[in-house]
C-alpha positions as CSV (number, residue, x, y, z in Angstrom):
1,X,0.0,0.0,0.0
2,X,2.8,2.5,0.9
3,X,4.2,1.6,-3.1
4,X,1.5,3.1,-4.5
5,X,1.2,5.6,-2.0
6,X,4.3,6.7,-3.4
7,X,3.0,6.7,-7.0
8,X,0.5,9.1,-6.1
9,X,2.4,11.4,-4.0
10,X,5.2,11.4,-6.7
11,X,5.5,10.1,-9.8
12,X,2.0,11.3,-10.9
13,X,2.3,14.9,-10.8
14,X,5.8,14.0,-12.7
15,X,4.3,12.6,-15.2
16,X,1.6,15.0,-15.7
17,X,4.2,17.9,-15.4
18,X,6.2,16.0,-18.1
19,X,3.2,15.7,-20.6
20,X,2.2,19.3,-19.8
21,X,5.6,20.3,-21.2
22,X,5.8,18.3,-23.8
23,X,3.0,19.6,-25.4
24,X,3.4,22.9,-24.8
25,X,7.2,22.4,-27.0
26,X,5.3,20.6,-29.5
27,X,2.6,23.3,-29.9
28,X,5.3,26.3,-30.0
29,X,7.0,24.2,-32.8
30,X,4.7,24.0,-34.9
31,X,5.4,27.6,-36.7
32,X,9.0,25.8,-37.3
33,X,7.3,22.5,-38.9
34,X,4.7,24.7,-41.2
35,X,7.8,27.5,-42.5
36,X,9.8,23.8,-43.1
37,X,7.0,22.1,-44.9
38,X,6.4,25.2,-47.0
39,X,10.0,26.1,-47.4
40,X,10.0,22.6,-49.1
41,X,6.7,23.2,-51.0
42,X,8.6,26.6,-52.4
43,X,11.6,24.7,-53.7
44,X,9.2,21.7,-55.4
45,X,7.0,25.1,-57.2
46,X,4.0,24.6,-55.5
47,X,3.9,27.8,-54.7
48,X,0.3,28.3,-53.6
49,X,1.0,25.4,-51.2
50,X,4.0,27.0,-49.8
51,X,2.3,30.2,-49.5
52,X,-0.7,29.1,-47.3
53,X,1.8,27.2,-44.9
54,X,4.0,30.6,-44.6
55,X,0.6,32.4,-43.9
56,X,-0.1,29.4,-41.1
57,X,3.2,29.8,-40.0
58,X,3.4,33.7,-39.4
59,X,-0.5,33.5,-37.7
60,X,1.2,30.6,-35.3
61,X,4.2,33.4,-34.6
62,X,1.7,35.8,-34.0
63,X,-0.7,33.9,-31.7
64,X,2.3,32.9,-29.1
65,X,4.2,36.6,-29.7
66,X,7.2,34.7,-30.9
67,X,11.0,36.2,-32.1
68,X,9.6,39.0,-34.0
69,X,12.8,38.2,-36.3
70,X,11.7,35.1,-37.6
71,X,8.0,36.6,-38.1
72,X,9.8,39.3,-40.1
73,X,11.8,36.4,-42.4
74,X,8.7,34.7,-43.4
75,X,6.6,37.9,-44.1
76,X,9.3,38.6,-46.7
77,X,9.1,34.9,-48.1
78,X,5.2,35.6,-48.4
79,X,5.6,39.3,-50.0
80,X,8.5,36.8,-52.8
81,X,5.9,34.2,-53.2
82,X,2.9,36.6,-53.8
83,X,5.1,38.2,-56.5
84,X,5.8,35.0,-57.8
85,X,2.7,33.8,-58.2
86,X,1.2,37.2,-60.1
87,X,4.4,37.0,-61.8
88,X,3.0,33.4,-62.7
89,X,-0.3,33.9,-64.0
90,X,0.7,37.2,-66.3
91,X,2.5,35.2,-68.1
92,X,0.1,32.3,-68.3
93,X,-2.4,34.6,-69.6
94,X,-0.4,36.3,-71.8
95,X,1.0,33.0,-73.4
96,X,-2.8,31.7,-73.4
97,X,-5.0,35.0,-75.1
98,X,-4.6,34.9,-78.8
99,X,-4.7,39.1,-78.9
């Protein structure tokens, strides 16, 4: 009886101090794992992809009031990719209309 006394006393709140942390790491990573997933969106050219997961990213940065420096990288990578993109469709309109 005094064994799992000890559980209780102890090792539960460990545990549930543990899991607390870990997901509170894995939530704040998440901006990391969306700019990753579209940095490698960007270099494949799925640019609209890539786009939406910088966009995801930034709102995560936002929402936790992250390193303003990082928020300030991908807000430039979104500005590139939104000028990519019109870039983009110009000329797949002007290669498409027979005028």
């Amino acid at each position: 009886m005094t064994s799992l006394f000890y559980v209780t006393i102890f090792v539960l709140p460990i545990v549930t101090i543990l899991s607390v942390l870990f997901y509170l790491l894995q939530k704040q990573n998440s901006h990391t794992e969306l700019y990753s997933e579209g940095l490698h969106d960007e270099n494949d050219g799925r640019y609209e992809t890539a786009l939406r997961k910088y966009e995801d990213a930034l709102s995560e940065i936002r929402k936790l009031r992250l390193d303003d420096k990082f928020g300030h990288k991908i807000a430039a990578r979104i500005r590139v990719l939104r000028t990519t993109i019109e870039y983009e469709n110009n000329f797949q309109h002007s290669h498409t209309d027979p005028s």
